[in-house]
C-alpha positions as CSV (number, residue, x, y, z in Angstrom):
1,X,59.9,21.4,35.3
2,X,63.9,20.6,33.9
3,X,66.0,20.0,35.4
4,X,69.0,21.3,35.9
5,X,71.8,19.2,33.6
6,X,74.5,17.2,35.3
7,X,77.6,17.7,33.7
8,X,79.4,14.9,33.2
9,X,81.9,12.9,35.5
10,X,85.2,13.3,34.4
11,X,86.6,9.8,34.1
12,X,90.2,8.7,33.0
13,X,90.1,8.5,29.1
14,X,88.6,4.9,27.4
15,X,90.3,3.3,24.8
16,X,88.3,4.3,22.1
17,X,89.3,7.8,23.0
18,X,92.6,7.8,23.1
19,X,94.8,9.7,20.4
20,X,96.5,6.6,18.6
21,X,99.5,8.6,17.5
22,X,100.8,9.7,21.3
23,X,100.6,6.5,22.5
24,X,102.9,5.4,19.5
25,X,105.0,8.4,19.8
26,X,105.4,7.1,23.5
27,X,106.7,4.1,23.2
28,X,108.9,5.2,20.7
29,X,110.2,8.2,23.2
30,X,110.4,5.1,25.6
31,X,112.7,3.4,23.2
32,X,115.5,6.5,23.5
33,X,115.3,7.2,27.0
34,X,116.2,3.7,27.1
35,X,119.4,4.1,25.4
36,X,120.5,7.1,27.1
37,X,119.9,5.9,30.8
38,X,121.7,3.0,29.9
39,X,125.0,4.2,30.0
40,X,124.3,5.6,33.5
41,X,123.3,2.0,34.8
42,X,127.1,1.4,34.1
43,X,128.7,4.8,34.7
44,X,128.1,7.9,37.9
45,X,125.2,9.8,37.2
46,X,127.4,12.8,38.6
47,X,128.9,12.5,35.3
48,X,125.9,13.6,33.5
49,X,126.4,16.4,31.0
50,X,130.0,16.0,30.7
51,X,129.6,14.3,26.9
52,X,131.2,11.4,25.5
53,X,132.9,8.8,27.9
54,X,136.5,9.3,27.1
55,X,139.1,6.4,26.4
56,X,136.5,4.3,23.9
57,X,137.7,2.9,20.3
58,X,136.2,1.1,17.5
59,X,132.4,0.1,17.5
60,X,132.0,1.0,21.1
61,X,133.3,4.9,20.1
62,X,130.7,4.9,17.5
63,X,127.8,3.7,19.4
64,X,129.0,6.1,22.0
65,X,129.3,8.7,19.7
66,X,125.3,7.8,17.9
67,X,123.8,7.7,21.3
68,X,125.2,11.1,22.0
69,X,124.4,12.7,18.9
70,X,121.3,11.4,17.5
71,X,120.0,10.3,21.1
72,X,121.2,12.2,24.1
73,X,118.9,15.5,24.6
74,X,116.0,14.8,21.7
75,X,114.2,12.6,24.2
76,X,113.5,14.1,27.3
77,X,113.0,16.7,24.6
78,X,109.8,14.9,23.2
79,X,108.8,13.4,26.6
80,X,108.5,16.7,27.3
81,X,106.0,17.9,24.7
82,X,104.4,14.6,25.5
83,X,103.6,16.1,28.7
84,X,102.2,18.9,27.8
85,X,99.9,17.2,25.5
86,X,98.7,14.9,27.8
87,X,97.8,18.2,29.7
88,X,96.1,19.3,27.4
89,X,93.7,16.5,26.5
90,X,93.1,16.6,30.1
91,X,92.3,19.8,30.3
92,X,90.3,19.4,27.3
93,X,88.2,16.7,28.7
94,X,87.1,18.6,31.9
95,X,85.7,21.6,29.6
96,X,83.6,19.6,27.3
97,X,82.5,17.6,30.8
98,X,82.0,21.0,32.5
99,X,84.0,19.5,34.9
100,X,87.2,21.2,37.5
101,X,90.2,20.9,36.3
102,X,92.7,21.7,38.6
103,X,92.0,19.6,41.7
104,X,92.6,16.0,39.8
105,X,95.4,17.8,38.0
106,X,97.1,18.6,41.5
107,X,96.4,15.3,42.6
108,X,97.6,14.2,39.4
109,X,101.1,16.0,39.7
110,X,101.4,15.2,43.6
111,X,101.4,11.2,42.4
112,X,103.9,11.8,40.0
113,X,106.2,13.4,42.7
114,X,105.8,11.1,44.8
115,X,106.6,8.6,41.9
116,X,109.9,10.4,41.2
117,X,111.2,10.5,44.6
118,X,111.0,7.1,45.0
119,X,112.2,6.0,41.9
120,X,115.0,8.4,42.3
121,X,116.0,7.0,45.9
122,X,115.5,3.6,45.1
123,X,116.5,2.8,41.8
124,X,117.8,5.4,39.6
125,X,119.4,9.2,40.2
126,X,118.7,10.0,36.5
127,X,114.9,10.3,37.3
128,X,113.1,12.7,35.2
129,X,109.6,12.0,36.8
130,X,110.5,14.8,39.9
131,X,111.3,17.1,37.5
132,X,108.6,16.8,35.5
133,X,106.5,17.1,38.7
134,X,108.0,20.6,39.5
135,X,107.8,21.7,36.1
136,X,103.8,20.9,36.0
137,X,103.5,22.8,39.2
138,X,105.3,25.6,37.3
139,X,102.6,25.0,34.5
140,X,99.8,25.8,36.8
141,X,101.2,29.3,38.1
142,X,102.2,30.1,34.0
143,X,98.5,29.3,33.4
144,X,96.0,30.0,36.3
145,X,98.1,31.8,38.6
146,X,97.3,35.4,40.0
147,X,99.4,37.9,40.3
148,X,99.0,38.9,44.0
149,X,100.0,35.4,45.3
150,X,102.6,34.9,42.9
151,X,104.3,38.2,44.7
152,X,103.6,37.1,47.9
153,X,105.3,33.9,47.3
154,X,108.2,35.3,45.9
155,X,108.5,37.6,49.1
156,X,108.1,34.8,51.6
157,X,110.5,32.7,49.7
158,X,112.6,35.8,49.6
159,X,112.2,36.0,53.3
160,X,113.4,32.5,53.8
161,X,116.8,32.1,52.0
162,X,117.8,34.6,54.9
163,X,117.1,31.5,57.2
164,X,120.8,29.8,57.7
165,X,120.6,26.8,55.2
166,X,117.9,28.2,53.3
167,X,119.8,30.0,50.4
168,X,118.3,27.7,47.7
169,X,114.8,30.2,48.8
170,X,116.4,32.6,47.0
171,X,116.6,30.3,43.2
172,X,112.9,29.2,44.1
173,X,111.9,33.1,44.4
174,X,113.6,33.8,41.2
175,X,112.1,30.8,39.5
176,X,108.6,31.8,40.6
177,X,109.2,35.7,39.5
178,X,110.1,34.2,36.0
179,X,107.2,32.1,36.0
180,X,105.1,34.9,36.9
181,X,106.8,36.9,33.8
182,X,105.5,33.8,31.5
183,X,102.1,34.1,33.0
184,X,102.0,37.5,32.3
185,X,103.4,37.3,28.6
186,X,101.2,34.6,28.1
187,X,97.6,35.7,29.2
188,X,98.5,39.7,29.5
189,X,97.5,41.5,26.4
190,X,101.1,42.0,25.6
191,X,101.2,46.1,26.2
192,X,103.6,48.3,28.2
193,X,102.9,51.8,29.6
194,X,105.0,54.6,28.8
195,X,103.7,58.4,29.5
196,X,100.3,57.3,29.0
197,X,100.8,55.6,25.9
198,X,100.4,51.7,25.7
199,X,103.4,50.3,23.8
200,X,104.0,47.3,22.3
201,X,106.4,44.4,24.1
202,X,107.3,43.1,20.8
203,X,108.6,46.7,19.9
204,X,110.3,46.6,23.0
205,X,112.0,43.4,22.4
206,X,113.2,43.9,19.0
207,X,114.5,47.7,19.9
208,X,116.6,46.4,22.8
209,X,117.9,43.4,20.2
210,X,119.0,45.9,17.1
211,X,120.4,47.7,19.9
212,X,122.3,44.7,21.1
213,X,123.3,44.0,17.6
214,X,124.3,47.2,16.7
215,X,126.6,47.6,20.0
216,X,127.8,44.1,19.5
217,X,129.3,45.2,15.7
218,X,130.6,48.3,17.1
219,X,132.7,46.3,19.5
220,X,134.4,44.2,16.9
221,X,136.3,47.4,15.8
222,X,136.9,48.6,19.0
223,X,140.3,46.3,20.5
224,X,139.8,47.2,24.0
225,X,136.6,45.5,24.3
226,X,135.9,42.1,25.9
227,X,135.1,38.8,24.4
228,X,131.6,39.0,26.5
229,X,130.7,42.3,25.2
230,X,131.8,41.3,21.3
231,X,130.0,37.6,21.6
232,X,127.0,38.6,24.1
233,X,125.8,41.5,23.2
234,X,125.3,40.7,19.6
235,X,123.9,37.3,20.4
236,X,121.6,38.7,23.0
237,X,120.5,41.4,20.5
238,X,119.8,38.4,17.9
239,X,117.9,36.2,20.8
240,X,115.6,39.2,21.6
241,X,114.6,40.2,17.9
242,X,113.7,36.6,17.8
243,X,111.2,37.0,21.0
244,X,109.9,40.3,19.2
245,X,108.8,38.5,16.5
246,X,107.6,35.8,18.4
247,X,105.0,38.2,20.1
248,X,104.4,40.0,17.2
249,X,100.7,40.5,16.5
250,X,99.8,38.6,20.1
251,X,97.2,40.3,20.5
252,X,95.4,39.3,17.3
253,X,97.0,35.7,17.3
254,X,96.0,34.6,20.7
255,X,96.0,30.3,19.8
256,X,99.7,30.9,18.9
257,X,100.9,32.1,22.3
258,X,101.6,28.5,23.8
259,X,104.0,27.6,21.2
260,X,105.4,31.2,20.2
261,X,106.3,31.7,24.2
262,X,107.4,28.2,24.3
263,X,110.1,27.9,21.4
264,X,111.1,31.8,22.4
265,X,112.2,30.8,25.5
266,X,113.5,27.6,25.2
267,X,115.8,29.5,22.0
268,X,116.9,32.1,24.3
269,X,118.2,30.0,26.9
270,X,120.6,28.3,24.8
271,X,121.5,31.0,22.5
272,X,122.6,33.0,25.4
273,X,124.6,29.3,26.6
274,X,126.1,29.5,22.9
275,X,127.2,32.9,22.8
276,X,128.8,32.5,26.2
277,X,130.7,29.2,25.1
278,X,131.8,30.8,22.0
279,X,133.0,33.7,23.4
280,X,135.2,31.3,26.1
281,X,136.4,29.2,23.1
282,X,137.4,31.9,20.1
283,X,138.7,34.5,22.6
284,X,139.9,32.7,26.4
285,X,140.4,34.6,29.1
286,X,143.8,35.5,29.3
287,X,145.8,36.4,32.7
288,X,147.5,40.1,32.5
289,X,151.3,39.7,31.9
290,X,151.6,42.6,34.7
291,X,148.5,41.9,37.2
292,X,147.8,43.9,40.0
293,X,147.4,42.9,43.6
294,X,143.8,42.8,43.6
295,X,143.6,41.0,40.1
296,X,146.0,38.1,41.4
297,X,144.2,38.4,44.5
298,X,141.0,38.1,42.6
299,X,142.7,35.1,40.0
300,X,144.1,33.2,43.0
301,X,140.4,33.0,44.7
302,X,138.8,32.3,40.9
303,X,141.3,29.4,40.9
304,X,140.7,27.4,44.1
305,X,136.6,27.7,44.1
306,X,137.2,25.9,40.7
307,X,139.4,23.7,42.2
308,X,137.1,23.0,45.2
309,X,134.5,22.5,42.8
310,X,136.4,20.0,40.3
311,X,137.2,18.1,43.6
312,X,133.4,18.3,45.3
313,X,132.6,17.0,42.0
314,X,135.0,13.7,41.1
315,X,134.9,12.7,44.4
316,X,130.9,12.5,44.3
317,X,131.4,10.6,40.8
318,X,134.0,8.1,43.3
319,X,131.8,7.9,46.0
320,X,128.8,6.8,43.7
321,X,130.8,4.6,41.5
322,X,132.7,2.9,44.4
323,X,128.7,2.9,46.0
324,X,126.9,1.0,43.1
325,X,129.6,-1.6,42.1
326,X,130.4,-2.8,45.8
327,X,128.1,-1.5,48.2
328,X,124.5,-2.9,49.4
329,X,120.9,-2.1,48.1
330,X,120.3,-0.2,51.8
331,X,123.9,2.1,50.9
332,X,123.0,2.7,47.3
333,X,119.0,3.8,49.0
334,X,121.0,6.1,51.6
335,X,123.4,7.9,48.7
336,X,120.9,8.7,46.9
337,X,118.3,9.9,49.2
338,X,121.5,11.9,50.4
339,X,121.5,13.2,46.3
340,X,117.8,14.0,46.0
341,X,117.6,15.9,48.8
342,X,120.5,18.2,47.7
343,X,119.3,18.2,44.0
344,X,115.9,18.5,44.6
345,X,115.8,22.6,45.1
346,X,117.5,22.9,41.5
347,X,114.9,21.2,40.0
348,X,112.9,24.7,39.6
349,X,115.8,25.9,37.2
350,X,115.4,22.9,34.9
351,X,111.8,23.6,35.3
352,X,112.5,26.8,33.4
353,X,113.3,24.7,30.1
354,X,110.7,22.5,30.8
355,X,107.7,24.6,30.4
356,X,108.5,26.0,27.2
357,X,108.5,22.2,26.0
358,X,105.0,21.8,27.9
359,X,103.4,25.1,26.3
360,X,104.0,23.7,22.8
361,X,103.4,20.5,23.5
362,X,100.0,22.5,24.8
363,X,99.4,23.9,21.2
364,X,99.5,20.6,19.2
365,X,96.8,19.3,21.4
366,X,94.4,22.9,21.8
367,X,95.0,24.1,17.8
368,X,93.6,20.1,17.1
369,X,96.9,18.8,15.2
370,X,97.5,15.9,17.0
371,X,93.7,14.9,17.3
372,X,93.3,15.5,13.6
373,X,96.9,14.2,13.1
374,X,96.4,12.8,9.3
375,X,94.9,15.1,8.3
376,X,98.0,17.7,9.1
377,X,100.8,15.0,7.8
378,X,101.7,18.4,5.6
379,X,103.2,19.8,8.7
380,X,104.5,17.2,10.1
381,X,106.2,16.1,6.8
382,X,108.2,19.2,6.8
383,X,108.8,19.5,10.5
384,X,110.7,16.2,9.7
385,X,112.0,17.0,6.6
386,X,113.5,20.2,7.7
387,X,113.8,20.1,12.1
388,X,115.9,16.7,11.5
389,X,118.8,17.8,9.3
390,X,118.7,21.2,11.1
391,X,118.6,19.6,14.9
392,X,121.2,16.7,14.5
393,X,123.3,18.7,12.3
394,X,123.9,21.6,15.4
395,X,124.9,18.8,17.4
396,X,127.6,17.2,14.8
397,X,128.6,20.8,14.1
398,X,129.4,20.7,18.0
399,X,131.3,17.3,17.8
400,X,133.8,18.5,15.0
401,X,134.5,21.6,18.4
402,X,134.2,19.1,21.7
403,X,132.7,15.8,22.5
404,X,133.8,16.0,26.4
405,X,134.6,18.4,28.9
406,X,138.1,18.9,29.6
407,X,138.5,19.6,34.0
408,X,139.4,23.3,34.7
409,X,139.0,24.4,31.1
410,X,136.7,27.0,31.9
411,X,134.8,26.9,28.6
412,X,138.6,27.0,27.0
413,X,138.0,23.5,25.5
414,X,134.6,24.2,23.4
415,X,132.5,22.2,25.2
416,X,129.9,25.0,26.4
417,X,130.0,26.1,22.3
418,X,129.2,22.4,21.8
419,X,126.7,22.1,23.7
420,X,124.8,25.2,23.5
421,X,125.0,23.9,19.8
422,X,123.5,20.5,20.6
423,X,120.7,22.0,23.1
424,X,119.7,24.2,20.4
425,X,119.0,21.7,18.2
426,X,117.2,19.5,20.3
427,X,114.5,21.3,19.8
428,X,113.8,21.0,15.9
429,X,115.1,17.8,16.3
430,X,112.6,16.6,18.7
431,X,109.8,17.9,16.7
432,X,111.4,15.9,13.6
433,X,111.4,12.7,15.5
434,X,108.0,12.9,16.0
435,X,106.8,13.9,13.1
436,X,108.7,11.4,11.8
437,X,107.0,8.8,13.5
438,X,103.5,10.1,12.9
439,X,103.9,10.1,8.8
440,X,105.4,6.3,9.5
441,X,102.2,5.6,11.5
442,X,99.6,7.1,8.3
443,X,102.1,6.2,5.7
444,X,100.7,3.1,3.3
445,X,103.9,1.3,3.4
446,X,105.0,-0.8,5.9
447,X,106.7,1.5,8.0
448,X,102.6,2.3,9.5
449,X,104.0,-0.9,11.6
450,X,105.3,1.4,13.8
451,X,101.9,0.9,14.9
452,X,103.1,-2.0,17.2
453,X,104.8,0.5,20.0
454,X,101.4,2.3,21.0
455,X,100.5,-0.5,23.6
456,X,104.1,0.0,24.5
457,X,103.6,3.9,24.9
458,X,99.9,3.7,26.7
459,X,101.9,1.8,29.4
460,X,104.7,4.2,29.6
461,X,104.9,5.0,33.3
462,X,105.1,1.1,34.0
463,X,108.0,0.4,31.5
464,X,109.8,3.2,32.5
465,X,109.7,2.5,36.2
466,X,110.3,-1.3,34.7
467,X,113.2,-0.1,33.2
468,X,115.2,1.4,35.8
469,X,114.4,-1.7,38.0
470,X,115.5,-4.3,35.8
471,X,118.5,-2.4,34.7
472,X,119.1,-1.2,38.4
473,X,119.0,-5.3,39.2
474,X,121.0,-6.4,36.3
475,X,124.3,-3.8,36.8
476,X,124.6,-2.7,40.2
477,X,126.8,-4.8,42.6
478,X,123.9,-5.7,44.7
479,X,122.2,-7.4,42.2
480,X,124.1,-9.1,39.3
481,X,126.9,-6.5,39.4
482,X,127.2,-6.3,35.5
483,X,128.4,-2.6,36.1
484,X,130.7,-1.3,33.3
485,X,129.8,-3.6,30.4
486,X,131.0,-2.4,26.9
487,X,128.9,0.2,25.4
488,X,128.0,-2.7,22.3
489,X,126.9,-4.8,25.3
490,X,125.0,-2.3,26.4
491,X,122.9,-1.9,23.2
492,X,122.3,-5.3,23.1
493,X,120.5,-5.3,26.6
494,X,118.4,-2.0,25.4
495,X,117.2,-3.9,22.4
496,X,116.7,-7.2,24.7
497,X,114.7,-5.3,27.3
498,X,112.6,-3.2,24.9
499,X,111.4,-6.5,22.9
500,X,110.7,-8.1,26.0
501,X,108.6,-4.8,26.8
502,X,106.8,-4.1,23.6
503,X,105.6,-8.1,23.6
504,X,105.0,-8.0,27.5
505,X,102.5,-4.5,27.3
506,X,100.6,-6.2,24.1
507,X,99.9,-9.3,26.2
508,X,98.6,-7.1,29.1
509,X,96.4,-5.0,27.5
510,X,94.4,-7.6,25.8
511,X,93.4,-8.5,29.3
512,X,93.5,-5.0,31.3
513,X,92.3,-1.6,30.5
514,X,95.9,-0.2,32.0
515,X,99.1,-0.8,32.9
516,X,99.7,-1.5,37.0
517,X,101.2,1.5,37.8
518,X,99.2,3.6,35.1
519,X,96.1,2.1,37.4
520,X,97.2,3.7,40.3
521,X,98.1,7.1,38.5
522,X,93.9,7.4,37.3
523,X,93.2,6.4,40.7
524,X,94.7,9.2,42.6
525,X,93.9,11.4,40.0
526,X,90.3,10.8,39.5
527,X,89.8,9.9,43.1
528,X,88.1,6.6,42.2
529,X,89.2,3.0,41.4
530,X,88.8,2.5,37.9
531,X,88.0,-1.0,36.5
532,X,91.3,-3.0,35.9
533,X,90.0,-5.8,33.4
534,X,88.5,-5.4,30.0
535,X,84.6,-5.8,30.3
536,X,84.6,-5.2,34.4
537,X,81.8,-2.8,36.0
538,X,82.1,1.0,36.1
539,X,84.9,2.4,38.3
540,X,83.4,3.1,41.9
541,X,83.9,6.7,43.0
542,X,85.8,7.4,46.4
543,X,84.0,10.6,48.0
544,X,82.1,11.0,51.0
545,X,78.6,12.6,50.5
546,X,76.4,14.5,52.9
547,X,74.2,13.0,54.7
């Protein structure tokens, strides 16, 4: 009699197995977060997202200025789709093994968390490894979750806020509510119900944008009308004929979905950002020359939350710097647990970016591109030809408006237009980049030497953790206190460190099968202890069986 057939185990992923050109566009990612972390080894990371450092001349301006323009944004960017193809060959794997999925993927995520705390608290507040944590949790509800428990979530969480000290509840229930949304446009069949009738959400989209557009023209002519209404409406009309399209023919293009959803919400985000900054910017809000009781009322309030704010917000930056440059390892530890458990609630919000990045990182890996890489270099020769020039070029267009926030502006100065602009392009920039790098890695010129980072990449979890604790050592006053070093300087200790990296993973994977902390990552996920050294016996499982 057969019998039945075992399917098989699923195991962390052998060398032979692995997708050469991820681990290369790793290491290369590695390379950039690199140089944008460093500048927050030698300045507050409260200060993030306020652009260029001001005061800075000559070559120090300039690396400044490439850092934040060719740099800043396209990384976590491509670390991001990264992500979501490494999900996906995971999630490949366990189908073809027959395996469960989602219990090693929890485990999976729950590591990384855990990771990310602790890298936060102890070495660096500009961790990324929380977030992405949060934003794979996110991933889960987009993909598997059910409808029922997603509403009963968002009512308990809805519940709590009420609970004094609770009112981030309420940002977590609308997080969950939009990820139930992306679940919905993602594995629904995409159909509305009007008097019977189903009706198409693409129609819906794209009738509510021409309406937006048309209402937004009207207002140009009409002189009464405010800069919100002229700027948004139109801009909102344009970001929801895009999503129309998008999901146009959904239901016959079901493969597409990941990356249609993915670049239609990360576009609409930042078009709406756009729209607002360039509304603040070409038309400022200007104060009535005969105001009212309740508008001066109402302006005199306005004014000191934004002064309490600006306060709450340079004294932070004061605390931290006057913290890292003078203070001791156990005070910098304290401050910044103190940070991540204030930040740590807002992560969901970011999370809402995120998982567009993660759904078309998803597509690369499901449609087969990136396992079949060379044989797409096509696409990925015009995703670089054209997502370059178009991604870097929104961000210079922004630079010619703002390169810093100016204190108390309110969006007066440009720097919301400029950024919007920047964030937009991050998008077909990051795609650019690494296409970029995987016609380098097939090309027949010497540029395939690019080649060199994928040990580099396969360890990426170790370097980056690496990273932050060697840079955490060399700047901050409890170590060698080399805080505030020239931005030239600081370039020099990005190319220094990555060298020593690049040579430092090659050595160690001639011996070992992973990286140390990579090791430990497959272990919690996989719940065994996989073999550490090339040519050692089969992992041993850790389960308890029945007796």
């Amino acid at each position: 009699m057969d019998q039945p057939q075992v399917p098989a185990a699923l195991t962390p992923v052998a060398s032979n197995e692995r997708i050469q050109a991820l681990d290369v566009v790793r290491g290369f990612a590695l390379i950039g977060i690199l140089l944008m972390n460093v500048e927050f080894f030698n300045r507050a990371t409260a200060a993030i997202g306020s652009g260029m450092q001001t005061g800075l001349s000559g070559a120090n301006f300039w690396v400044s200025y490439f850092v934040q323009y060719f740099v800043v944004g396209k990384f976590w960017t491509i670390f991001s789709l990264l992500f979501g193809m490494g999900f996906a060959v995971m999630l490949t794997r366990a189908e073809r093994a027959g395996r469960s999925f989602l219990v090693p993927y929890m485990r999976r995520i729950a590591a990384l968390a855990v990771f990310g705390a602790l890298h936060h608290i102890f070495f660096f507040s500009g961790d990324i490894l929380f977030s992405y944590a949060v934003a794979a949790s996110a991933l889960l509800i987009v993909l598997y979750g059910r409808a029922k428990w997603i509403l009963l979530a968002i009512v308990l969480c809805i519940g709590g806020g009420f609970i004094p000290g609770m009112d981030w509840m309420f940002g977590t229930a609308g997080g969950l509510a939009y990820f139930g949304f992306v679940a919905w446009w993602l594995r629904g069949e995409q159909r509305m119900w009007y008097f019977g009738k189903p009706l198409a959400v693409s129609f819906v989209f794209m009738l509510a944008g021409t309406l937006g557009l048309i209402g937004g023209a009207v207002c140009w002519f009409l002189p009464d009308m405010p800069p919100p209404a002229r700027f948004g409406l139109p801009l909102a009309g344009a970001a929801l004929v895009t999503l129309g399209l998008l999901t146009r023919n959904y239901h016959a293009d079901r493969p597409a979905r990941s990356w249609r959803i993915g670049v239609g919400l990360y576009c609409f985000s930042f078009f709406m950002m756009t729209g607002a900054g360039a509304s603040m910017y070409f038309f400022p809000e200007k104060p009535p020359v005969v105001a009212t009781k309740e508008q001066a009322e109402k302006q005199k309030k306005q004014a000191a939350e934004r002064a309490k704010n600006l306060k709450e917000r340079e004294e932070r930056i004061k605390k931290e710097t006057e913290v890292l440059t003078k203070g001791s390892f156990a005070d910098a530890a304290s401050l910044r647990a103190k940070n991540f458990v204030e930040d740590a609630p807002g992560q969901v919000g970011f999370a809402t970016i995120l998982i567009a990045m993660f759904l078309i990182g998803t597509w690369f890996v499901r449609s087969g591109i990136m396992e079949k890489a060379q044989a797409h270099l096509p696409l990925f020769r015009k995703l670089a030809m054209f997502g370059l020039p178009i991604g870097i070029g929104m961000g210079l267009l922004g630079s010619t408006i703002a390169m810093h926030a100016i204190p108390g502006s309110r969006g007066a100065d440009g720097f919301q237009l400029a950024s919007g602009l920047q964030m937009l392009g991050n998008l077909p920039a990051s795609l650019g980049y690494v296409s970029l790098v995987i016609v380098m890695l097939y090309s027949a010129s010497p540029l395939n030497k690019v080649s060199v980072l994928a040990p580099f990449g396969r360890m990426a979890l170790t370097n980056y953790l690496t990273q932050s604790v060697v840079a955490s050592t060399f700047f901050f006053g409890y170590g060698f206190g080399n805080w505030g070093i020239s931005r030239v300087d600081q370039m020099l200790f990005v190319v220094a460190l990555a060298a020593v990296q690049i040579v430092f993973s090659h050595g160690w994977l001639s011996r070992f099968r992973y990286g140390p902390m990579e090791w430990l990552w497959r272990a919690i996920t996989y719940w065994q202890i996989p073999p550490m050294r090339i040519g050692a016996p089969a992992a041993a499982t850790v389960v308890v069986k029945a007796a």
